[in-house]
C-alpha positions as CSV (number, residue, x, y, z in Angstrom):
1,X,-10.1,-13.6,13.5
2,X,-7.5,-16.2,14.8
3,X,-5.6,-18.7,12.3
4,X,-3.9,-20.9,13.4
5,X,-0.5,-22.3,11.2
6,X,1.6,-25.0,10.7
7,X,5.3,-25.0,10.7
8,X,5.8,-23.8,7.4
9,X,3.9,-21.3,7.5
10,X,5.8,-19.9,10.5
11,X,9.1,-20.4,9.0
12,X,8.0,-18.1,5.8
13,X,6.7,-15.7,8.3
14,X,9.6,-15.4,9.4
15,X,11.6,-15.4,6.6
16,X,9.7,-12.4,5.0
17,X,10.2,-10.7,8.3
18,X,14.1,-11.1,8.6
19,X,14.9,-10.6,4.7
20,X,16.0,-14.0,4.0
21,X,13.5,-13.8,0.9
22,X,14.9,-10.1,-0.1
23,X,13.4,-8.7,-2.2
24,X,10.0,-10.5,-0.9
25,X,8.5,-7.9,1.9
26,X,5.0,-9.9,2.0
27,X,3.2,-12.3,0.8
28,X,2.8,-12.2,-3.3
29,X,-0.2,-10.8,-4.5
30,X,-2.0,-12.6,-7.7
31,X,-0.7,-10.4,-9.9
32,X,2.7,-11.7,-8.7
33,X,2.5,-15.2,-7.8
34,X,1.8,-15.8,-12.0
35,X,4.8,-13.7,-13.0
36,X,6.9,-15.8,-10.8
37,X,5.4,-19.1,-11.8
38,X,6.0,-17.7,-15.7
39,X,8.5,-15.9,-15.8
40,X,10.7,-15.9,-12.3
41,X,10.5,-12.6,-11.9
42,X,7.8,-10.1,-9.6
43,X,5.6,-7.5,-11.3
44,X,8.2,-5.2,-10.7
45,X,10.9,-7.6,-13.1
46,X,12.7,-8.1,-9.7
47,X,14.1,-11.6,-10.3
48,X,12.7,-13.9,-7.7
49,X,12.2,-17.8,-8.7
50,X,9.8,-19.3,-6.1
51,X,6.2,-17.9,-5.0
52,X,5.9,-16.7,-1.1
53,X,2.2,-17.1,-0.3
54,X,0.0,-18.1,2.4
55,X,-1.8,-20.9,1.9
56,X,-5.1,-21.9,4.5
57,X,-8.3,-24.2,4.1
58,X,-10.8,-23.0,1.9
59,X,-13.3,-23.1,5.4
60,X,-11.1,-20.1,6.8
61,X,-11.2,-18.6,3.0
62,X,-15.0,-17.9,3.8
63,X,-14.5,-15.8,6.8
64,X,-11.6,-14.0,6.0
65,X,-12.4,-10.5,4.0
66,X,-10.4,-8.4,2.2
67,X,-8.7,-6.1,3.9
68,X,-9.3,-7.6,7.0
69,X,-6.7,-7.9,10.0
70,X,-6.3,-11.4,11.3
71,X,-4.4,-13.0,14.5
72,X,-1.5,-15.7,13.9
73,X,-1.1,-18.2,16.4
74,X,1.4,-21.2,16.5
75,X,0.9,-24.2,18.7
76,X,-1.5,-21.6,20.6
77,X,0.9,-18.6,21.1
78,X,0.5,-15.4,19.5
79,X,2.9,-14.9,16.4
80,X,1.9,-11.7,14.5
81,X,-1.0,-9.9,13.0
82,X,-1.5,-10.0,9.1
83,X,-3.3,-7.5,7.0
84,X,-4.8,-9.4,4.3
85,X,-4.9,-7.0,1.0
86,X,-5.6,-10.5,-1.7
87,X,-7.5,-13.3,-1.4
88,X,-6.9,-16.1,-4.6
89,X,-7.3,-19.4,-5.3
90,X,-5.3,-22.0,-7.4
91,X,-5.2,-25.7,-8.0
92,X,-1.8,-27.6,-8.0
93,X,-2.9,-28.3,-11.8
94,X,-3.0,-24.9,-12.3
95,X,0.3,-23.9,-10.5
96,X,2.1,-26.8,-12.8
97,X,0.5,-25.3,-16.3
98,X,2.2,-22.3,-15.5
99,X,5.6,-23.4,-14.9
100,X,5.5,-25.1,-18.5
């Protein structure tokens, strides 16, 4: 499967890729993305303050399975492959309740 992304998504492609979001080596699982919202730290109690995930329509959501490989493309060009181990959900709502 092919997904197309937006600027932003390329930029924290790269930026996982060239360490700029040490110690971040992927995108954050579940399990992670709440203990940074809560407590600014990874799983692991590595400190790191802001969640790296990849964000796409709920339409793509659908199609994409677990474990699945998929095709990035930007403005049409072939970026990188990603392996997707975790598919989740949240609601902005939800994302603020845990940074009380």
């Amino acid at each position: 499967m092919n997904i197309n992304i937006n600027r932003f998504q390329l930029t924290d492609i790269f930026n996982i890729h060239y360490g700029v979001f040490y110690p971040i080596k992927k995108f954050v699982s579940k399990k992670d993305f709440e203990s940074i919202i809560k407590k600014m730290r990874m799983i692991n109690g590595e400190f790191f303050p802001i969640p790296i995930y990849f964000s796409i329509s709920k339409k793509k959501i659908n199609k994409i399975k677990k474990n699945e490989l998929v095709y990035i493309l930007y403005n049409k060009q072939y970026i990188c492959k990603l392996f997707i181990q975790n598919i989740y959900n949240f609601t902005k709502k939800r994302k603020l309740q845990f940074a009380k």
